[in-house]
C-alpha positions as CSV (number, residue, x, y, z in Angstrom):
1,X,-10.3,9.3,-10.4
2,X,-8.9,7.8,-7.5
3,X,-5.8,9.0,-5.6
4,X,-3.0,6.3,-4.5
5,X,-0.1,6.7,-2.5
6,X,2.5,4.0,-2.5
7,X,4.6,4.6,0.9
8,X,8.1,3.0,1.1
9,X,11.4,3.2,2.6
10,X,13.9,3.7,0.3
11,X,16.0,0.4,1.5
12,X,12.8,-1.5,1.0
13,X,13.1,-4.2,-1.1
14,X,9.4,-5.1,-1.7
15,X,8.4,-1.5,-2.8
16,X,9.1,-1.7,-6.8
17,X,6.9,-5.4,-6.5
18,X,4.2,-3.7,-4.9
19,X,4.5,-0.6,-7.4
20,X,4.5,-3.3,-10.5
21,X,1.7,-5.4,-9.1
22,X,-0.6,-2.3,-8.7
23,X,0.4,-1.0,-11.9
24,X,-0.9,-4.5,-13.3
25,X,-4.3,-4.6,-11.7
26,X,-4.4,-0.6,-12.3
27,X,-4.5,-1.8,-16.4
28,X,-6.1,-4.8,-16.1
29,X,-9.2,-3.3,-14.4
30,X,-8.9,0.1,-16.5
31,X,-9.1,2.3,-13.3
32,X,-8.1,5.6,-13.7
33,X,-5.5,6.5,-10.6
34,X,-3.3,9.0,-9.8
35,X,-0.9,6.9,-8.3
36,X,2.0,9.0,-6.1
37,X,5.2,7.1,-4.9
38,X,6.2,8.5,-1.4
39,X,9.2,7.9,0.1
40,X,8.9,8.4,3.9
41,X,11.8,9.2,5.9
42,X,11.9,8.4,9.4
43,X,10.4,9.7,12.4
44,X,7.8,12.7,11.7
45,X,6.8,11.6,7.7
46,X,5.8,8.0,9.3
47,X,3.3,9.5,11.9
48,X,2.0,12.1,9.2
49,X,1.5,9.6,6.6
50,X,-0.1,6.8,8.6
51,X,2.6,4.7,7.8
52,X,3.1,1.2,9.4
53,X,5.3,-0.6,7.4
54,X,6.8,-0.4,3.9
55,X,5.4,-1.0,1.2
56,X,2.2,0.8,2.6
57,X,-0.8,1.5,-0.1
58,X,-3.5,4.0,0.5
59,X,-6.4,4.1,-1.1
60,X,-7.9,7.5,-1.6
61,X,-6.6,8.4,1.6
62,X,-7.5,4.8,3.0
63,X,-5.5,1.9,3.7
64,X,-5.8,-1.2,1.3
65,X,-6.4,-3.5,4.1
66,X,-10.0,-2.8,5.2
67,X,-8.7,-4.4,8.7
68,X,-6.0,-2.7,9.1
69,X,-5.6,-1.9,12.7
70,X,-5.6,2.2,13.0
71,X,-3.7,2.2,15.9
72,X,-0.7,0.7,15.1
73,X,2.0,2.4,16.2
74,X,4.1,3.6,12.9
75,X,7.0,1.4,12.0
76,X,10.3,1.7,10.8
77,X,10.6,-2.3,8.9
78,X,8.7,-3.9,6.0
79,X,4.7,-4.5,6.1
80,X,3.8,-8.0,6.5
81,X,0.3,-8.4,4.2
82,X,-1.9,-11.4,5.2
83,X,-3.8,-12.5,2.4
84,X,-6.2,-15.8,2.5
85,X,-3.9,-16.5,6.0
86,X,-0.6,-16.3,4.0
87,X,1.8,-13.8,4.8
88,X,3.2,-11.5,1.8
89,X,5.8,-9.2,1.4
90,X,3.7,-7.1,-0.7
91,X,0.0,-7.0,-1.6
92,X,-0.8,-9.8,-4.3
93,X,-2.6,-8.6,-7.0
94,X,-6.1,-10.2,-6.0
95,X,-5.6,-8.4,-2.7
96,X,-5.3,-4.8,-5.0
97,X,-7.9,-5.9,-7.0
98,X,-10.4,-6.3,-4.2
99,X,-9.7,-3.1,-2.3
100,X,-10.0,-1.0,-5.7
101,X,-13.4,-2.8,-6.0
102,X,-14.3,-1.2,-2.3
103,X,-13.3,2.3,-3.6
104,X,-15.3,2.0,-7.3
């Protein structure tokens, strides 16, 4: 069973469309998650968590960008996603779909 976390601010406005959208795939796919929603406070829980931006997904520990640059420095604003060179707000469901395929 695979572990997610879904990292957010609390002020985030993307967090419940990334939480829905992962939900989604999560049924469509029929993958069997634990799926945690983690509100990070700031200072110290960003820099424990790996935290860069909000809404952040990990992966079984992992980020769900595979290119996701490990030194970013951890961020206090909302994530920008690039997806097929288009900037979301949240991960699109394809994006979800493909990472969970990298963790099968």
């Amino acid at each position: 069973m695979l572990s997610i976390d879904l990292l957010y601010y609390e002020d985030c406005p993307h967090y419940e469309e990334a939480a829905q959208a992962l939900r989604e795939v999560l049924e469509e796919e029929d993958v069997a998650a634990e799926v945690h929603m983690v509100t990070i406070a700031p200072g110290e829980d960003a820099e424990i968590w790996g935290f860069i931006g909000s809404p952040t997904i990990h992966i079984n520990g992992q980020d769900l960008e595979a290119e996701v640059d490990k030194e970013t420095p951890y961020q206090g604003h909302c994530r920008v996603y690039i997806y097929k060179n288009k900037p979301c707000e949240f991960p699109p469901k394809e994006m979800i779909r493909e990472a969970l395929k990298r963790f099968a």
